[in-house]
N, C-alpha and C positions, 0 to 999 in steps of 0.2 A: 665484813659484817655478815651475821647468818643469816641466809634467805635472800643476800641482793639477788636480782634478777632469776633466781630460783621461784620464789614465789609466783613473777610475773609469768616464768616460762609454761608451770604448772598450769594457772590459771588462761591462761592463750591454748595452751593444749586442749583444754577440757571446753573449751567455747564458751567461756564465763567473761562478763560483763566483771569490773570490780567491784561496782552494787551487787550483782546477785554473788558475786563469791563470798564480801565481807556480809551480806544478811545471813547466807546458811552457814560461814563461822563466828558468828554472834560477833563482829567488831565493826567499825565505821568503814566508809568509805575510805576516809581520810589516810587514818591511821593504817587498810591495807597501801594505799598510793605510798602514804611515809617508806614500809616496810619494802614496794615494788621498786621506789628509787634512792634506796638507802638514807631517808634521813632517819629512820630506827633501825634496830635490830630487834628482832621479835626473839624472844624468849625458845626453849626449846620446845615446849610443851605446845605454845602459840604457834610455833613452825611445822609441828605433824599435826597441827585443829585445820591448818591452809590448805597444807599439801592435801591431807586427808577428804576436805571437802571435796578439790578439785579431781578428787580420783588415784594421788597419789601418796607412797610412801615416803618415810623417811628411813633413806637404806647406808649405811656404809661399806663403800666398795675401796677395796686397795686401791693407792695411789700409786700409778704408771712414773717410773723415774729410767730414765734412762745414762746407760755409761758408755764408757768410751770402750770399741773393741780390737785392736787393731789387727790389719792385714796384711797381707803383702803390699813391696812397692809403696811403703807408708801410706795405702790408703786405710783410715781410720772410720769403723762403723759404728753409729748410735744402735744401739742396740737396747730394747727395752728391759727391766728387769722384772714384769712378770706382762703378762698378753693381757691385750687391751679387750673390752666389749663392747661393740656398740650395739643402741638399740636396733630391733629384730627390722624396721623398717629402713634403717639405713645402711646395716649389713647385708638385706637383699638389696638395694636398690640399681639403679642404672646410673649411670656415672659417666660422666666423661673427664678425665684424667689432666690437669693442666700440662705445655708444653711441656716444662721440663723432667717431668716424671713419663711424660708419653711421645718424643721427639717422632720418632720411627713412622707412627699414624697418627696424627693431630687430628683429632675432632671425633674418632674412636668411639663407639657406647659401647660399656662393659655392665652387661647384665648380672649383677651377684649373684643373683637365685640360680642362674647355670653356672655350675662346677667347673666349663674349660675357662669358661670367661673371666671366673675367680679367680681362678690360677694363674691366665695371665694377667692381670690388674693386680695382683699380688706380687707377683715375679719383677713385674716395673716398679711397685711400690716398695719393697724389700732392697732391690739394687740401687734405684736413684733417690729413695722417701728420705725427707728431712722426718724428724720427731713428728711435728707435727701431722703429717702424711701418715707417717703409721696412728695417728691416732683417729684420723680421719676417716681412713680405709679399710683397714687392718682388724675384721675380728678373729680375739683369740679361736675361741672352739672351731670357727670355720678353716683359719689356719691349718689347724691340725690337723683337721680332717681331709687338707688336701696338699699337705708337706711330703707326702713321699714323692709325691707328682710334679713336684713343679723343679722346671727348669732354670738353674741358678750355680753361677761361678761358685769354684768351692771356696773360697774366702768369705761369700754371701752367708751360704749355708754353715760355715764353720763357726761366722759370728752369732745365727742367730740359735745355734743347736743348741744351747744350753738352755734355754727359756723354753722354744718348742717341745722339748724331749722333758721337760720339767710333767707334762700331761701328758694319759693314755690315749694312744690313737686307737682306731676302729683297724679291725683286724681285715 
């Protein structure tokens, strides 16, 4: 349905009550509650009047699908088939990496906003990340911008070169 938990996300961002969101998009209370826990679908027009009150767009971004790459030694890498974005506050932020993507240092903070830190929180998310992990951790442009540098088995880098090398890096 268009707008489950979009609507609600929107409107929790922007610090709206769903009284004050449905009074400044001219609908009920009710009827935004319907649209936040999918017992309607709001129309297209009614879903950029929400988003729009709350501060945001209605934008379409390519869908992240991932294929299979294979390696040496039959290990097999999901590799995405175009670089993921995340928002600018969760592509800086500070992280700590779950075990299995971070065995080596358990409990670890990697700071995104500094470039080695990225590098490494990249480097473990690239070798050990499920799909999911790259979409978690993983921004394109910031990639890019720090793909020459980072340290990774060539089977890593050989799966992910086609997508990386798809954009222009900074010279």
């Amino acid at each position: 349905m268009a707008g489950h938990g979009l609507v609600e996300r929107a409107r929790r961002a922007a610090g709206l009550t769903q009284g004050e969101l449905a009074r400044r998009a001219h609908t009920s209370r009710p009827t935004l509650s319907a649209y936040e826990n999918g017992r309607k679908s709001p129309s297209l027009e009614t879903l950029e009047r929400l988003l729009g009150e709350a501060g945001f767009d209605v934008e379409a971004v390519p869908r992240v699908e991932f294929v299979d790459v294979p390696g040496t030694r039959g290990r097999v890498y999901r590799v995405p088939t175009s670089l993921p974005r995340l928002p600018v506050a969760e592509a800086l932020a500070t992280v700590v990496l779950p075990l299995d993507l971070n065995w080596s240092s358990p409990g670890r903070e990697f700071r995104l906003a500094d470039r080695v830190e990225r590098a490494r929180l990249y480097e473990n998310v690239l070798r050990e990340g499920r799909p999911e992990d790259v979409l978690r951790y993983i921004d394109g442009v910031l990639l890019v911008d720090v793909w020459t540098e980072l340290v990774l088995p060539r089977d890593v880098r050989t799966a992910w070169e086609f997508v990386v090398d798809a954009l222009p890096r900074r010279s």
